[in-house]
KEVODO-439132 format. One record per residue (C-alpha): residue number from 1; residue in three letters; x, y, z. Coordinates in Angstrom, 1 decimal, padded with zeros to 4 digits. Each point is the difference from the previous one (the first is absolute). Last residue first. Example, Ala and Ser with C-alpha at 12.3 -4.5 7.8 and 13.67 -1.06 7.14 Angstrom:
REM KEVODO-439132
+-----+---------+--------+--------+--------+
: num : residuo :   east :  north :     up :
+-----+---------+--------+--------+--------+
:   2 :     SER :  013.7 : -001.1 :  007.1 :
:   1 :     ALA : -001.4 : -003.4 :  000.7 :
+-----+---------+--------+--------+--------+
***
This chain:
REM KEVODO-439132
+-----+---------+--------+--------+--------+
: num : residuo :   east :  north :     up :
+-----+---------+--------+--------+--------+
: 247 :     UNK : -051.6 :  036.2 : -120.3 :
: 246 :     UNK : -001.8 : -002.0 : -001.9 :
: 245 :     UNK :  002.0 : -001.8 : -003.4 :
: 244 :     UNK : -001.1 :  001.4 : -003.5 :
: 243 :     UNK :  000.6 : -001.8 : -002.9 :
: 242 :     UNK : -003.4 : -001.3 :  000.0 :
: 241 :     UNK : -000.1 :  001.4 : -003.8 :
: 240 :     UNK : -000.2 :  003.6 :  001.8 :
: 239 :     UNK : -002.4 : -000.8 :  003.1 :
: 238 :     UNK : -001.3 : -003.0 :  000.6 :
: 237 :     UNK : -003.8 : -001.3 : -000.9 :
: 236 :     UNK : -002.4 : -000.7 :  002.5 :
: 235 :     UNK : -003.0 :  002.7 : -001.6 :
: 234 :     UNK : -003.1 : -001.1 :  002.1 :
: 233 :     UNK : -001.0 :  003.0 :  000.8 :
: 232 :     UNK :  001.0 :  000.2 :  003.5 :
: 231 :     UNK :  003.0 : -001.6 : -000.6 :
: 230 :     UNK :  001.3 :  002.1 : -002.5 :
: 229 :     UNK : -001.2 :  003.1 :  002.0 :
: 228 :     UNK :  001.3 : -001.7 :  003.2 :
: 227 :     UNK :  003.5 : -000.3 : -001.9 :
: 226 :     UNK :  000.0 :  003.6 : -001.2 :
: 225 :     UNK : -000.3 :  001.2 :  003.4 :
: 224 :     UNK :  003.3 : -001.9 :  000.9 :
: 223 :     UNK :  001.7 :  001.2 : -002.9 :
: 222 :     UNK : -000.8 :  003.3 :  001.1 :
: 221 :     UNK :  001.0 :  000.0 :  003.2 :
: 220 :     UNK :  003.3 : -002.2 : -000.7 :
: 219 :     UNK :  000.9 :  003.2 : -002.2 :
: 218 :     UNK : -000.4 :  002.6 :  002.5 :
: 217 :     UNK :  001.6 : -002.0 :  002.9 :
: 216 :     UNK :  003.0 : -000.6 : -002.4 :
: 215 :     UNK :  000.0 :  004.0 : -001.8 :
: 214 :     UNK :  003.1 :  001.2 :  002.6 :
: 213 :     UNK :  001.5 : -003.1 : -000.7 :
: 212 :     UNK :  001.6 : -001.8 :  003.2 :
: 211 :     UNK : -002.1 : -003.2 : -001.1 :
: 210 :     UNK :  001.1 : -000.3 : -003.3 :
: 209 :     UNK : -001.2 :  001.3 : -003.4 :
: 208 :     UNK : -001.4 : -002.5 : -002.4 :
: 207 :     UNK : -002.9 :  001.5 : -001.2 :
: 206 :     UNK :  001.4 :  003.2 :  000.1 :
: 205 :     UNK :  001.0 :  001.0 : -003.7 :
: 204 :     UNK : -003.2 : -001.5 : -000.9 :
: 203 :     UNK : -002.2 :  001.7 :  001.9 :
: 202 :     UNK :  001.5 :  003.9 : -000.4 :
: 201 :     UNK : -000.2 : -000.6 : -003.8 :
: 200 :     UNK : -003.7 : -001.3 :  000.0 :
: 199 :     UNK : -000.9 :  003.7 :  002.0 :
: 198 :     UNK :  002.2 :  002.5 : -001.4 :
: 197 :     UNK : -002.4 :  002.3 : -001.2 :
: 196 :     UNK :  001.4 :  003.3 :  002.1 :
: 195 :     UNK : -002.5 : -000.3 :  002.8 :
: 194 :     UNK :  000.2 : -004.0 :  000.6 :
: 193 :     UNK :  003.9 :  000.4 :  000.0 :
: 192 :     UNK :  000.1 :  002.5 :  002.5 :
: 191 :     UNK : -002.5 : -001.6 :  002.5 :
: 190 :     UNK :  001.7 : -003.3 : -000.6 :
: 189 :     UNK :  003.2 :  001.5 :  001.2 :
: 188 :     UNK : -001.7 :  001.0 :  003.1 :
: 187 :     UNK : -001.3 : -003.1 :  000.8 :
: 186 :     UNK : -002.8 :  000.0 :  002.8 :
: 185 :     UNK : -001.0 : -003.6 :  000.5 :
: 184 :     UNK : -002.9 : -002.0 : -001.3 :
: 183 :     UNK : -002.5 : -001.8 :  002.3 :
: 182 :     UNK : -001.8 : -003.0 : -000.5 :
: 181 :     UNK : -003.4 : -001.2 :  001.2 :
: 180 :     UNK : -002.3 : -002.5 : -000.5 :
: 179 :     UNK : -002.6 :  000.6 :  002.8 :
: 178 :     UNK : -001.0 : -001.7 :  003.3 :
: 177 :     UNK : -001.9 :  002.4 :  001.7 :
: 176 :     UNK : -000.4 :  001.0 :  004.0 :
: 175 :     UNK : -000.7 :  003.6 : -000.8 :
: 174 :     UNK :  002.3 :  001.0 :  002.8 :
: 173 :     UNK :  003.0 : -002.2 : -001.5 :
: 172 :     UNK :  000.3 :  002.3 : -003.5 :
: 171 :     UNK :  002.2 :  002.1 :  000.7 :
: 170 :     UNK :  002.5 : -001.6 :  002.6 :
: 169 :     UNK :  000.2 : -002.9 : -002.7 :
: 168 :     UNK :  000.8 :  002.8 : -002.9 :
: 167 :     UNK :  002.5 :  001.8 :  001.9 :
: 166 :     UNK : -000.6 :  002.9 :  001.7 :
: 165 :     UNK :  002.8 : -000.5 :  002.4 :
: 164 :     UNK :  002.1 :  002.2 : -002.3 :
: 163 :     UNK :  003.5 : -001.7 : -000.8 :
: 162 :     UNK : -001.5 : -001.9 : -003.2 :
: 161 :     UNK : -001.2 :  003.2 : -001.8 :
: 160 :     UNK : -002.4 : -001.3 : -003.2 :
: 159 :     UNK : -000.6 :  002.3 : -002.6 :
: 158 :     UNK : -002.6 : -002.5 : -000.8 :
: 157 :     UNK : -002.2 : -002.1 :  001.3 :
: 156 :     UNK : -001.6 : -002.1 : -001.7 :
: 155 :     UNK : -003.3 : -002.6 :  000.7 :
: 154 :     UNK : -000.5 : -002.8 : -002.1 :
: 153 :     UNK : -003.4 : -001.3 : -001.4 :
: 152 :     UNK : -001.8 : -003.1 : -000.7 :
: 151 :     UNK : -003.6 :  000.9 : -000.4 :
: 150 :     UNK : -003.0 : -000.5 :  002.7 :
: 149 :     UNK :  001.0 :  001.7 :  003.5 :
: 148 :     UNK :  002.0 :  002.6 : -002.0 :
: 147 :     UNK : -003.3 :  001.1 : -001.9 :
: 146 :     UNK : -002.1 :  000.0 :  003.5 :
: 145 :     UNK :  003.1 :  002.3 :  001.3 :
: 144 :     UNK : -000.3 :  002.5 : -002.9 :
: 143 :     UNK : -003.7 :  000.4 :  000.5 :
: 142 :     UNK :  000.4 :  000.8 :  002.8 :
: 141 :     UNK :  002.8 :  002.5 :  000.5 :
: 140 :     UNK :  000.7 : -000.3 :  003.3 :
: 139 :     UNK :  003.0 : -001.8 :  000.4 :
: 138 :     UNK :  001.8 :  002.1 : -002.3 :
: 137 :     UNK : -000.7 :  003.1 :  002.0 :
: 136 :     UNK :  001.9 : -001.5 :  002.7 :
: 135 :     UNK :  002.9 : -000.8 : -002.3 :
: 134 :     UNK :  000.2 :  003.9 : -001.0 :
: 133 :     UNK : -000.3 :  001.3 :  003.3 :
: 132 :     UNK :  003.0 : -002.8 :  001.1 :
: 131 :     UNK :  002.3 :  001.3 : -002.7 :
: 130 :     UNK :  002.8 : -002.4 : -001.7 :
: 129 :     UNK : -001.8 :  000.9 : -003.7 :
: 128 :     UNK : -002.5 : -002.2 : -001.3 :
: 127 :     UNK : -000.5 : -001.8 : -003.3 :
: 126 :     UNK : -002.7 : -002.7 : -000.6 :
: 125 :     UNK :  000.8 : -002.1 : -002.9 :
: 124 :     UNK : -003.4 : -002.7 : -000.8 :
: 123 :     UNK :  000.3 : -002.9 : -001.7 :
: 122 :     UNK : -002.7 : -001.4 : -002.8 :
: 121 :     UNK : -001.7 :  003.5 : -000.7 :
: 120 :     UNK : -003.0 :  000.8 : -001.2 :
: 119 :     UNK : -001.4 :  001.4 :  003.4 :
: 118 :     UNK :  002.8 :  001.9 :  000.4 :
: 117 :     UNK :  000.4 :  001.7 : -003.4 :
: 116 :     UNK : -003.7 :  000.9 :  000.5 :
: 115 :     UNK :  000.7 :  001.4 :  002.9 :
: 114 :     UNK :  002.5 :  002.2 : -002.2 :
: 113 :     UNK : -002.2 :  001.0 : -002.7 :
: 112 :     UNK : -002.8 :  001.1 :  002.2 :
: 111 :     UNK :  002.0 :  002.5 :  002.0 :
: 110 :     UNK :  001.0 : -001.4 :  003.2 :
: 109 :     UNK :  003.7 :  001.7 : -000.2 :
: 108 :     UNK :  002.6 :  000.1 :  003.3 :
: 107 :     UNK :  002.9 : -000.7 : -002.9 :
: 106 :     UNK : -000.2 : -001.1 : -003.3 :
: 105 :     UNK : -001.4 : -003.9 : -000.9 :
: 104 :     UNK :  003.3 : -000.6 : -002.3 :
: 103 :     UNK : -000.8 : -002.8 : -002.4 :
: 102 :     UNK :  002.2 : -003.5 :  000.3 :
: 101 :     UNK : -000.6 : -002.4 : -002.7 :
: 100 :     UNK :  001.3 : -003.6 : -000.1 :
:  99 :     UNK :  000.6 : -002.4 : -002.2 :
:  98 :     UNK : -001.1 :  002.3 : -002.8 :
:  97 :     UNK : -001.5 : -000.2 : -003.2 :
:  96 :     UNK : -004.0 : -001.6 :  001.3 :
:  95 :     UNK :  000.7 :  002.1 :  003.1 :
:  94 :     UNK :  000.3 :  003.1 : -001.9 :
:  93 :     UNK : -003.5 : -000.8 : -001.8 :
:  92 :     UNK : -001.9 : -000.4 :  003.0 :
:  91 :     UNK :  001.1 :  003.0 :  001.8 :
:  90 :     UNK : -001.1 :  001.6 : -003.2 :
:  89 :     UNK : -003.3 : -001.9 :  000.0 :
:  88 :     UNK : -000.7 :  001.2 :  004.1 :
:  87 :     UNK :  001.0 :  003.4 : -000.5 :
:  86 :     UNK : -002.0 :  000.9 : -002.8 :
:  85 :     UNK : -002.6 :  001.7 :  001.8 :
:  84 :     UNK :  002.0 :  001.7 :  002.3 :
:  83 :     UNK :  002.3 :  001.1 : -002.6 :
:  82 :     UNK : -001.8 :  003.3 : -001.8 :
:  81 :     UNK : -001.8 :  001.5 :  003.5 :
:  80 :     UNK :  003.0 : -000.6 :  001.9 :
:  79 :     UNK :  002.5 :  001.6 : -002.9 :
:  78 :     UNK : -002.5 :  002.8 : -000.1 :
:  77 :     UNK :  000.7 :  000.6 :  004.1 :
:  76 :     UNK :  003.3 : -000.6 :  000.0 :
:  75 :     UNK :  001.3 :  002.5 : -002.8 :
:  74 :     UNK :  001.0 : -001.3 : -003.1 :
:  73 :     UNK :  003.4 : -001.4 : -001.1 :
:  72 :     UNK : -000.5 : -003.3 :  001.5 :
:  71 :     UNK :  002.6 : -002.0 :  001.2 :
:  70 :     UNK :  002.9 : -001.9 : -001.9 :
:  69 :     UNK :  000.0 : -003.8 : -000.1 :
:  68 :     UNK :  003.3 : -001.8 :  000.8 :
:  67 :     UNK :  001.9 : -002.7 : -001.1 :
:  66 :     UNK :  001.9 : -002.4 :  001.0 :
:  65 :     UNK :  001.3 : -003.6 : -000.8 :
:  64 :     UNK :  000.2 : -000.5 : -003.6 :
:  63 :     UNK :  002.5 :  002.7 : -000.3 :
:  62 :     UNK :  000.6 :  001.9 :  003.5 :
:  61 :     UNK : -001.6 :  003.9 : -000.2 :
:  60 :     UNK : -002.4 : -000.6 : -003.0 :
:  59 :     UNK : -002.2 :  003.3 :  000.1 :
:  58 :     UNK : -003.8 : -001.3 : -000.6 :
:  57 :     UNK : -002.3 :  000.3 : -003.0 :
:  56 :     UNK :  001.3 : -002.6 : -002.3 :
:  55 :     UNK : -000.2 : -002.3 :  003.1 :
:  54 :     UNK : -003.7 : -000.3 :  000.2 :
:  53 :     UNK : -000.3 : -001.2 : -003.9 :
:  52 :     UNK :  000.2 : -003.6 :  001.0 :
:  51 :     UNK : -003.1 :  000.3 :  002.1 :
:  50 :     UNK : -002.1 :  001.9 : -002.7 :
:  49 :     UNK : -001.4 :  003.2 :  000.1 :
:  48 :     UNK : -002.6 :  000.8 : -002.9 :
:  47 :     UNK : -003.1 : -000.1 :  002.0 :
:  46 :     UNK : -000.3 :  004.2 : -001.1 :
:  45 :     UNK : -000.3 :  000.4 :  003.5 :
:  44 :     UNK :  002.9 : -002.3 :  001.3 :
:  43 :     UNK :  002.3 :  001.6 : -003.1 :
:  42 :     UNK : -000.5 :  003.3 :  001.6 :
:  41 :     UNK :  000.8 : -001.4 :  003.7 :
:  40 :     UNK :  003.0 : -001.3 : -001.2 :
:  39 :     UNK :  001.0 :  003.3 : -001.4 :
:  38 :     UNK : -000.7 :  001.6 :  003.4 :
:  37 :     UNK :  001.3 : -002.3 :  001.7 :
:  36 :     UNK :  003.4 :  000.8 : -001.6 :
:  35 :     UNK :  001.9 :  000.4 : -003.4 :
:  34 :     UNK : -001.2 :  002.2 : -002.8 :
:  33 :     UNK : -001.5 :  003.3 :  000.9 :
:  32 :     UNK :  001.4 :  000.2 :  003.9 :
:  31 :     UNK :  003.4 : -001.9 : -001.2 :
:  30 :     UNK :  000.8 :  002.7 : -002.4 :
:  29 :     UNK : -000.8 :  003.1 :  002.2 :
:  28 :     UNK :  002.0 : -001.8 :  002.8 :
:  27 :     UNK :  003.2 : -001.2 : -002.0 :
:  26 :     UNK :  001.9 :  003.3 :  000.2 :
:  25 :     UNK : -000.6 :  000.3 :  003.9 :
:  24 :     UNK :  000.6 : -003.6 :  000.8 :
:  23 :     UNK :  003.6 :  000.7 : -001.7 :
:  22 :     UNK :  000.8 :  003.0 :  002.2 :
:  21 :     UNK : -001.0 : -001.9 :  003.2 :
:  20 :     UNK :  002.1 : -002.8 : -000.3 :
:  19 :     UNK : -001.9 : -003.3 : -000.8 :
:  18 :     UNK : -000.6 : -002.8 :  002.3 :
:  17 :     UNK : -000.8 :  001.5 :  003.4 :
:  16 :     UNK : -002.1 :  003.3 : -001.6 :
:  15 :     UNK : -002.8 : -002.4 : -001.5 :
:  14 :     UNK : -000.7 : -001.0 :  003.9 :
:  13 :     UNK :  000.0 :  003.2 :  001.4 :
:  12 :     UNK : -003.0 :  001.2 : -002.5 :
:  11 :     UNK : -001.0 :  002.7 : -002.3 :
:  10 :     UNK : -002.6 : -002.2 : -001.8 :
:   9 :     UNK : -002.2 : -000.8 :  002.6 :
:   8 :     UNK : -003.3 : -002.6 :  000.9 :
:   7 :     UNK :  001.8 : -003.3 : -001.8 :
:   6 :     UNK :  002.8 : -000.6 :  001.1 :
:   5 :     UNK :  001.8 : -003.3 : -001.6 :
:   4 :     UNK :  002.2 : -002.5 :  000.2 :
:   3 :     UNK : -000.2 : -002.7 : -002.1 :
:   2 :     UNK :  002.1 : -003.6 :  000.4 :
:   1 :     UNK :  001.1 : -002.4 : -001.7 :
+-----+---------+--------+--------+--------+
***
């Protein structure tokens, strides 16, 4: 099972890919009182948050295998202040009901919350975009780099134009690293789908496709990124029942 949550933002890119926009709308002053972090964190505080009783808070998107974790409804800064402290039990919890539990870092942040997120975590995700300025800048964040010297970690990138000669090799040879890395390709279709809620409907209907798709490179991407998550947590299990051949 897993639980996938972000935990800094309610209004968010990643509650928008699995339901249509005019349904997240009419569920978002209900799942800000009652469903959330910010729920969990209430039970947290009053110690009356149990394990088992994680799940009654999130958004079932695949039964018994998914489920995600709205954001916060209050601003950054309060939310910081409230979940710092608590971070580190809640993380706890979720990994006590979950197989595995992804949380959503945000983007360019170092705001207490989210190097805490990195130093808690058991795998790190680094996302970057096919831009030399931006990988350069990678390299010399510190603090970052000590973290990926010491914790497994796999580095994305995404967006991914396979006819530029910025590719991910040609990228990252100057700084003379070895780093897991996987790139995911530009998908148009994906794009689409993602805004308008469609997100588990676009991956099952092509999981099979063939090679001459226009959604193949897209899709063997992404199940090849989910394989060095699995294996980089320790996760070995196949995909769908093990019903699922490679492509």
């Amino acid at each position: 099972m897993l639980l996938l949550g972000h935990c800094e933002s309610h209004d968010i890119a990643l509650k928008q890919c699995f339901y249509q926009t005019h349904a997240s709308r009419e569920m978002d002053m209900d799942v800000s009182v009652n469903m959330g972090v910010d729920a969990l964190l209430r039970l947290l505080q009053n110690r009356k948050l149990h394990p088992n009783m994680i799940r009654d808070y999130t958004l079932p998107l695949l039964k018994d295998r998914l489920d995600l974790l709205p954001g916060s409804s209050k601003p950054d800064d309060r939310f910081i202040d409230m979940a710092t402290p608590w971070m580190e039990s809640l993380l706890s919890m979720a990994k006590r009901m979950y197989d595995l539990v992804f949380v959503d870092g945000g983007s360019g942040n170092s705001s207490e919350w989210t190097n805490g997120l990195l130093r808690l975590a058991d795998v790190l995700v680094v996302c970057l975009p096919q831009n030399r300025l931006a990988v350069h800048r990678f390299f010399r964040m510190d603090e970052l780099q000590a973290m990926l010297a010491t914790k497994k970690h796999v580095l994305v990138f995404g967006k991914y134009d396979r006819y530029s000669s910025l590719t991910h090799k040609n990228l990252l040879r100057p700084y003379g690293r070895r780093l897991q890395t996987c790139s995911v390709s530009y998908n148009t279709r994906w794009l689409d789908d993602g805004q308008n809620g469609q997100a588990i409907s676009y991956m099952y209907r092509n999981r099979q496709v063939p090679r001459e798709h226009e959604n193949y490179l897209f899709m063997r991407d992404v199940r090849a990124l989910a394989l060095a998550l699995i294996e980089q947590t320790g996760l070995h299990n196949a995909f769908f029942g093990g019903k699922e051949t490679p492509i």
